[in-house]
C-alpha positions in Angstrom: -2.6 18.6 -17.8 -5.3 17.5 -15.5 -7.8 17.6 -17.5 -6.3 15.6 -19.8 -5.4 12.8 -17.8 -9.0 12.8 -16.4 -10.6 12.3 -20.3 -8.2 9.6 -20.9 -8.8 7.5 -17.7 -11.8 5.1 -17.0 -11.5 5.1 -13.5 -10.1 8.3 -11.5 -10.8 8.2 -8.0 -10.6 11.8 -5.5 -8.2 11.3 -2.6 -9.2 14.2 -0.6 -7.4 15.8 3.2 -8.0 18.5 5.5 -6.7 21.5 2.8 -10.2 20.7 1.0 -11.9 22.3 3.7 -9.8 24.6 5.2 -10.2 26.4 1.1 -14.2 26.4 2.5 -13.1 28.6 5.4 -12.9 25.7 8.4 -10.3 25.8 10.4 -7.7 23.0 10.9 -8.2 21.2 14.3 -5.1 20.7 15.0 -4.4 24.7 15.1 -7.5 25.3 17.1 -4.9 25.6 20.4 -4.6 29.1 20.1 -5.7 29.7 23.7 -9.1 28.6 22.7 -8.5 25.3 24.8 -7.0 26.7 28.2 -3.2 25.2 26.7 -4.6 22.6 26.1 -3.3 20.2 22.8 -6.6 19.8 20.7 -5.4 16.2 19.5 -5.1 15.2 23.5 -8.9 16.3 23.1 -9.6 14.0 20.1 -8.1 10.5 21.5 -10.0 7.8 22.9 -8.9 8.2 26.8 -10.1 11.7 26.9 -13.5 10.2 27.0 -12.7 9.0 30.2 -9.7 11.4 31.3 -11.2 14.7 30.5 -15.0 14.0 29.4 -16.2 17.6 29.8 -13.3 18.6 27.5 -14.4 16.6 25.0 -17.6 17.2 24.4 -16.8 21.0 24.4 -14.1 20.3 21.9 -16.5 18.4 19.7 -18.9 21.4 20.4 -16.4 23.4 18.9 -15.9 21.4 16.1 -19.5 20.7 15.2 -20.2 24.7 15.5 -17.4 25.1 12.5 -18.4 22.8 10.5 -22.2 24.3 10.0 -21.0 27.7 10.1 -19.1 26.9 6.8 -20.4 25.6 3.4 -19.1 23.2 0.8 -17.1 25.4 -1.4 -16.4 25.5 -5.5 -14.4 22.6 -5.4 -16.8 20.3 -3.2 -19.5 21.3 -6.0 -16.9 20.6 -8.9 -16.5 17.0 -7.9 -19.8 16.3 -7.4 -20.4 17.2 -11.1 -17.4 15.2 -12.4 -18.9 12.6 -10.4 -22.6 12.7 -12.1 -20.9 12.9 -15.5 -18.8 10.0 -14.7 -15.7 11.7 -14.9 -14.5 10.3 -11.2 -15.9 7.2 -9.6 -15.6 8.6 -5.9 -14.1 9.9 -3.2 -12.0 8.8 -0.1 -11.7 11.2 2.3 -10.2 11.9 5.5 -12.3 14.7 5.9 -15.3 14.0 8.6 -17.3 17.4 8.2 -20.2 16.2 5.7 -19.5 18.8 2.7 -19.2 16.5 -0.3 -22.2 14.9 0.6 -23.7 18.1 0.8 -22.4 19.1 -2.7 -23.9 15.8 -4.2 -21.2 13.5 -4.3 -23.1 9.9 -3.7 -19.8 7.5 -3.6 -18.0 8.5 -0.2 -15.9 6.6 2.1 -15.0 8.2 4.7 -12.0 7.0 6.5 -11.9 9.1 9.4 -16.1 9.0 10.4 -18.4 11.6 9.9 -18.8 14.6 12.6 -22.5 15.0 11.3 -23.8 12.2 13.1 -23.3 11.2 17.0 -24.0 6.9 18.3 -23.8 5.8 21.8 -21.8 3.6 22.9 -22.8 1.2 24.6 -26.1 0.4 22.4 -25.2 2.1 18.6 -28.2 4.3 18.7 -27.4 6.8 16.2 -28.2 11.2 16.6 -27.5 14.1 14.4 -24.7 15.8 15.8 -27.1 19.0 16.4 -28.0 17.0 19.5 -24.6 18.4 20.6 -25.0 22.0 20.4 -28.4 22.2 22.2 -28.1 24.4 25.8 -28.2 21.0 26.9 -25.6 18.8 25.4 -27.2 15.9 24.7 -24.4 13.4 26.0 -26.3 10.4 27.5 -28.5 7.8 25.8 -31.5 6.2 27.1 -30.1 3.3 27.6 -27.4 4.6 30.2 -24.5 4.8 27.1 -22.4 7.9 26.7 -23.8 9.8 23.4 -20.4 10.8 21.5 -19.4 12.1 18.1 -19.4 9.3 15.3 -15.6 9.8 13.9 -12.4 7.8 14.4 -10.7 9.4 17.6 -6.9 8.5 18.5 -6.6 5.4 19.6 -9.1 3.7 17.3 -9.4 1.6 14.3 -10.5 2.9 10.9 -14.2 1.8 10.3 -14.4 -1.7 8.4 -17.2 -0.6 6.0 -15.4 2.4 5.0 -12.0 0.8 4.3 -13.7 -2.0 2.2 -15.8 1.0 0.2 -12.1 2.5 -0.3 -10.9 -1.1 -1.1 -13.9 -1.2 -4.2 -13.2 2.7 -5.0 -9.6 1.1 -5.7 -10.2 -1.7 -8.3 -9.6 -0.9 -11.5 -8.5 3.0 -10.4 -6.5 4.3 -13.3 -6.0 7.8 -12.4 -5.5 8.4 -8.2 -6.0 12.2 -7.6 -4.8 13.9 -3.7 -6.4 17.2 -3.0 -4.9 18.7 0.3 -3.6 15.9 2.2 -0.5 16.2 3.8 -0.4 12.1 3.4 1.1 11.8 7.1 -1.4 9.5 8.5 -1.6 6.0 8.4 -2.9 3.8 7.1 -4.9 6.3 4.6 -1.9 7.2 3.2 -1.1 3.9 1.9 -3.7 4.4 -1.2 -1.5 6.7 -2.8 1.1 3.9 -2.9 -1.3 1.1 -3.7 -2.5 2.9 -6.6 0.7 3.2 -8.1 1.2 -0.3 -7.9 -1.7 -0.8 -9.4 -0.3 1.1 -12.8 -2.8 4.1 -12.2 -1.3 7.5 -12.7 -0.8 9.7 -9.7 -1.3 13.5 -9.2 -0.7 15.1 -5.5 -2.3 18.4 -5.2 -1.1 20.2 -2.0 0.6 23.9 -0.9 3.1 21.9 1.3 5.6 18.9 -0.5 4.3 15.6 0.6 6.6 12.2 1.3 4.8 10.8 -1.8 5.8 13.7 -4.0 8.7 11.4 -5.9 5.7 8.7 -6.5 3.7 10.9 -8.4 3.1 11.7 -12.1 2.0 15.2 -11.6 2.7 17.2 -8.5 0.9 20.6 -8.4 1.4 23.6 -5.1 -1.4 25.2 -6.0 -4.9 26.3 -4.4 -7.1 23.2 -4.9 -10.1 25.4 -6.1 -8.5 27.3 -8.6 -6.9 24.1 -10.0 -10.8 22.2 -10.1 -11.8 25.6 -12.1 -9.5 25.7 -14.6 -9.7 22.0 -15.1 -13.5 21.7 -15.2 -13.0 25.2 -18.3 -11.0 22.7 -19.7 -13.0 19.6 -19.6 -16.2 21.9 -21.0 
């Protein structure tokens, strides 16, 4: 069925969430609690105050979270989108995801909502760092220019970043065929797409283990392991 909605759209676009990594092995923050973070909540850890509040925390947190995401790899279904991508099969993806795996499967057209956990700025002057700078015996946490060095994603508390919401905004025009892979499509305002692609006539398929609030919007809702779905489809599409 996927497949052949995909051959007879112009413009599909990838909506992807936090069950596209966790099929590469990653783990999902927001379970990391289990007495990893002396009781504490991991999303306290990922808001804006505990910059301030608990600063040590933080940057052990984001140690944490840097250490998973290069001790896993982009997995089938990373690699699978990249090709539909280079064969013109998908124009993008929009992602909530901040580990870097699509781009390291070769997908070019990314926006990505949430930041990106590969890459560190300060600020107080933007200077960007690779995110390695973190895991060094010596955290690297303050800038030359006396700025605190921190990870470059969108903590609680903040704003999506402009650039990637207008890169979603272009991903959108024209979209025919709006495709969810492993987002739970709880968080605002990312999970407005789903809805604004509806109105825009495009056909909607939600693929997620768990039901969804946008499960009566869609076209095609499928519970199934995103990777073994992207495999059959791409046999098909072959």
């Amino acid at each position: 069925m996927l497949a052949k909605l995909l051959m007879e759209s112009q413009a599909a676009v990838i909506f992807s969430g936090a069950g596209m990594s966790t099929e590469s092995g990653l783990q999902d923050f927001r379970s990391a609690d289990r007495g990893m973070w002396n009781h504490r909540n991991p999303i306290e850890l990922a808001d804006i105050e505990a910059i301030d509040s608990n600063r040590s925390e933080f940057v052990r947190f984001y140690q944490w979270r840097i250490q998973e995401m290069n001790s896993h790899q982009p997995n089938d279904g990373h690699r699978i989108l990249a090709s539909w991508e280079r064969r013109g099969l998908i124009k993008g993806v929009i992602t909530q995801n901040v580990e870097n795996y699509h781009e390291q499967a070769g997908t070019s057209s990314i926006a990505k909502l949430h930041g990106d956990l590969g890459t560190l700025r300060c600020m107080k002057c933007n200077k960007q760092y690779e995110s390695r700078m973190y895991l060094e015996p010596h955290a690297l946490t303050a800038c030359n220019c006396g700025g605190f060095i921190r990870p470059n994603v969108v903590l609680f508390g903040e704003m999506l970043p402009r650039a990637s919401l207008q890169f979603a905004g272009a991903l959108m025009e024209d979209v025919e065929l709006f495709i969810v892979l492993g987002s739970s499509l709880r968080v605002s305002p990312a999970n407005q797409f789903p809805k604004q692609a509806k109105a825009n006539g495009a056909k909607l398929v939600i693929v997620n283990h768990d039901p969804t609030p946008f499960d009566s919007y869609a076209d095609l809702v499928l519970n199934m392991s995103i990777g073994e779905l992207l495999r059959k489809t791409d046999e098909e599409l072959k």
